[in-house]
C-alpha positions in Angstrom: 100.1 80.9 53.2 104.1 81.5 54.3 105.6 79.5 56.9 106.6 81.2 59.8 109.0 81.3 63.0 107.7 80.7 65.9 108.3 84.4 66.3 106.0 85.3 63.6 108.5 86.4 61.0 108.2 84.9 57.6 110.4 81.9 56.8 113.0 82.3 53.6 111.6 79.5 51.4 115.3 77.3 51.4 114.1 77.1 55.3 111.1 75.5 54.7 112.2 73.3 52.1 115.2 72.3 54.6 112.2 71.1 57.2 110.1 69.2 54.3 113.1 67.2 53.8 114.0 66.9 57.0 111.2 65.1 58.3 111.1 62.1 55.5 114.9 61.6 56.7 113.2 62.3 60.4 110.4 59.6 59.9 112.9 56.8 58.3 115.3 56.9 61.4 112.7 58.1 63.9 112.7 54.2 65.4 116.4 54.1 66.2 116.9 57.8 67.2 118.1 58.4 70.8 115.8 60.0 73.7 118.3 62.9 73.0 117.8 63.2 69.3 114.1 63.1 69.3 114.3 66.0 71.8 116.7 67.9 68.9 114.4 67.0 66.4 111.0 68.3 68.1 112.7 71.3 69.7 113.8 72.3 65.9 109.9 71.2 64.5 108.2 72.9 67.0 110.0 76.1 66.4 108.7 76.3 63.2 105.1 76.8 62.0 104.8 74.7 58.9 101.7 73.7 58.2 103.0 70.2 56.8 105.3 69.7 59.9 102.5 69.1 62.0 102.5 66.0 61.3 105.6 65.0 62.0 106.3 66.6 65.0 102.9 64.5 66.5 104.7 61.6 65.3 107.9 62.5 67.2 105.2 63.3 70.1 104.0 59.6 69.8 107.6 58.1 69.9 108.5 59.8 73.2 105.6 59.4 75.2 106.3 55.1 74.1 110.1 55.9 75.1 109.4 57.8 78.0 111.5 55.2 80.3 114.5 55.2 78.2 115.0 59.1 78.2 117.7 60.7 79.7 115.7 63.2 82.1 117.3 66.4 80.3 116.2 64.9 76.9 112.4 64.9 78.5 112.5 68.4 79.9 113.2 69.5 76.2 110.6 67.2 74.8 108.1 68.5 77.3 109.0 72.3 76.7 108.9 71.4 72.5 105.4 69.5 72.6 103.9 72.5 75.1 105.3 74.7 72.6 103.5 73.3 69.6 99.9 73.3 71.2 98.4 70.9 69.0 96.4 68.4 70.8 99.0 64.8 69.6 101.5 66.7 71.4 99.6 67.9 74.6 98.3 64.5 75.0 102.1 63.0 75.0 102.7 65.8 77.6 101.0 63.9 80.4 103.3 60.2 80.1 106.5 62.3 80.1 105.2 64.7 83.0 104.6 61.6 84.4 108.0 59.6 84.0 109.5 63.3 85.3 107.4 63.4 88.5 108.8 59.9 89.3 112.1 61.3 88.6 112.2 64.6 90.6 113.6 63.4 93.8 116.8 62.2 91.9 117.2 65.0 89.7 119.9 67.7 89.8 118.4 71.1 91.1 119.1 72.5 87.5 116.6 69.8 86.2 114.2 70.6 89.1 114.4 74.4 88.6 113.9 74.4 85.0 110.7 71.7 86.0 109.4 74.2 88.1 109.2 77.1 85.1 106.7 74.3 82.9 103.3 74.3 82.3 101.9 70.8 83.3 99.1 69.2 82.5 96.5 69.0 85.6 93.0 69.3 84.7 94.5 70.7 81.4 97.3 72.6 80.5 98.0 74.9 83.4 101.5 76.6 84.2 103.1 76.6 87.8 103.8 80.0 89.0 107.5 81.3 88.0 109.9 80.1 90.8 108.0 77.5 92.4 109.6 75.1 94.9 110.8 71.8 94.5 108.0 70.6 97.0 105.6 72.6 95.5 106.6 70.7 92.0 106.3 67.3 93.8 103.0 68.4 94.6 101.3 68.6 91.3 
C-alpha cells in the first residue's frame, strides 16, 4: 500500500525514500542528538504514515521519555504533540514521563508554553484531551 501524509494524500515515492533513509542516519546519531533535534525528528516521522517508520519514531519515543530531564521544555511540548500524534501505543506510553517532567515544569514556564499545554491531550486514565482554553490552574490540576 502507498504511504501517506498525515493528511491522507498519497506520498510521491522520492518522499518516502527520503524518510527510509532518514531514519538509518536517525538511528546512528539518535544517542548524541539534542532534546531539540529528537523533537525535529519525531515531529517530521510522525507526520508521515509509513508503515516502516513506525519503528523509528517508537525508538525516538524511547529516547525522550529516558531524556526527559535534559529537554528544553519547548523541545517536550513538540515531542508530546508528535508522539500523541502518532497513536501507536511505544509512543503513548512515553507520553506519560514527558507529561510528567512538564507538570513539574508548569509553574516556571512562559504563558506561551502554558497555553499551548493547555490545548494537549494528556494522558489520565488514558489518553483524554483538556477542553480548548483551559486555565493554567486547571492544567496544574490534571
Amino acid at each position: 500500500d502507498r504511504s501517506e501524509a498525515k493528511h491522507g494524500e498519497p506520498l510521491p515515492d522520492e518522499v518516502t525514500a527520503f524518510f527510509v533513509a532518514a531514519q538509518l542516519q536517525a538511528r546512528m546519531h539518535m544517542p548524541t542528538l539534542s532534546g531539540q533535534s529528537l523533537a525535529d525528528l519525531a515531529q517530521a516521522f510522525s507526520v508521515v504514515h509509513i508503515s516502516l517508520l513506525s519503528q523509528i519514531l517508537e525508538e525516538i519515543a524511547q529516547e525522550a521519555a529516558n531524556r526527559t530531564a535534559d529537554v528544553s521544555t519547548p523541545a517536550l511540548l513538540v515531542l508530546l504533540r508528535s508522539f500523541l500524534a502518532a497513536g501507536n501505543a511505544v509512543c503513548i506510553a512515553a507520553v506519560q514521563p514527558i507529561f510528567e517532567e512538564i507538570a513539574g515544569r508548569l509553574k516556571g514556564m512562559q504563558i506561551h508554553e502554558s497555553e499551548a499545554s493547555s490545548y494537549m491531550c494528556v494522558p489520565s486514565q488514558g489518553p483524554q484531551c483538556l477542553p480548548k482554553g483551559s486555565s493554567f490552574e486547571e492544567l496544574q490540576n490534571y
